[in-house]
N, C-alpha and C positions, 0 to 999 in steps of 0.2 A: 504494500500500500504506500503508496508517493501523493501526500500531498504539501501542493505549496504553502510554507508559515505564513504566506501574507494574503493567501486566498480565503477570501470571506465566508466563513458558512453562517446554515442558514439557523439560527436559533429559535426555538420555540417549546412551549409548555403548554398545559391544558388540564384541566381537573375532571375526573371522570366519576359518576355515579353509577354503584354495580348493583341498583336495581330498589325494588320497593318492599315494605314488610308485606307481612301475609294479607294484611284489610286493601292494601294497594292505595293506604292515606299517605305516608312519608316515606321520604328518602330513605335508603338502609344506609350508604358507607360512600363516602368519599375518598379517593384514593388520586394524586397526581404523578403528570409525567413530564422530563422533564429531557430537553436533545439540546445537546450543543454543539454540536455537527460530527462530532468525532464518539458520542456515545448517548445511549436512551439511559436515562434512570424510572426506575418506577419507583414510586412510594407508597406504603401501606401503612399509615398510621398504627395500624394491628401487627401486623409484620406477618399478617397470615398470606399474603404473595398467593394466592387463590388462582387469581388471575392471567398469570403471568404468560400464559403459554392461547391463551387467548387474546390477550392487548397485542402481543407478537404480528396473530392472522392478521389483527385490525389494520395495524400500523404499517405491515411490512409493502403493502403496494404503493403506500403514500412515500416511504422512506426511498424506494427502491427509485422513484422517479427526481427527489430531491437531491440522490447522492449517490456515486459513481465508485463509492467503497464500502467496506462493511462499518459498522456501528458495533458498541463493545455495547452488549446489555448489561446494565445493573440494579440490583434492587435492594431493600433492604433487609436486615436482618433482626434489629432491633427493634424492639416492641414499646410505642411511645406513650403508647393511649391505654386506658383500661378498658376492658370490652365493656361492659356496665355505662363509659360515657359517650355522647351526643358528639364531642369536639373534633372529631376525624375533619371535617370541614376546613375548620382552624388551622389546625394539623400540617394539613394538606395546601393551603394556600402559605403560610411559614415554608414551609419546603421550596417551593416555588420562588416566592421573595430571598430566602437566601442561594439559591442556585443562583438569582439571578442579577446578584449583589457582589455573586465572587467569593 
């Protein structure tokens, strides 16, 4: 893989919701992603990484037209939230702000 240090890529984040409780009133879990042209992060406020092999299918045809190498996936492993609280949200948008801070 060659690329050039002063060629720009393309950065980008997004916060994703993996669906609804059982009554279909609220949000279950928020979880974000985060690319900075040389690697995807996921994040899982739970650190349960459920997902992971399905955000992969989602992402992989949008990546594959944005970028002409591979992308390193990473996720995390650490458990931030207590399952019992609401804050995955929070969570999730912190993640994002400090990726995006450096």
């Amino acid at each position: 893989m060659n690329i050039a240090k002063n060629k720009k890529l393309p950065i980008f984040s997004f916060i994703i919701n993996t669906g609804y409780d059982s009554d279909k009133k609220y949000l279950k879990h928020w979880e974000a992603v985060y690319c900075d042209g040389l690697s995807i992060c996921h994040y899982d406020p739970l650190a349960l990484n459920q997902r992971i092999t399905e955000l992969k299918k989602i992402v992989a045809p949008y990546l594959a037209s944005m970028f002409t190498h591979y992308l390193k996936f990473k996720y995390n492993m650490v458990k931030n939230q207590h399952s019992k609280w609401s804050h995955c949200g929070y969570y999730a948008l912190r993640f994002i702000l400090l990726m995006l801070s450096g």
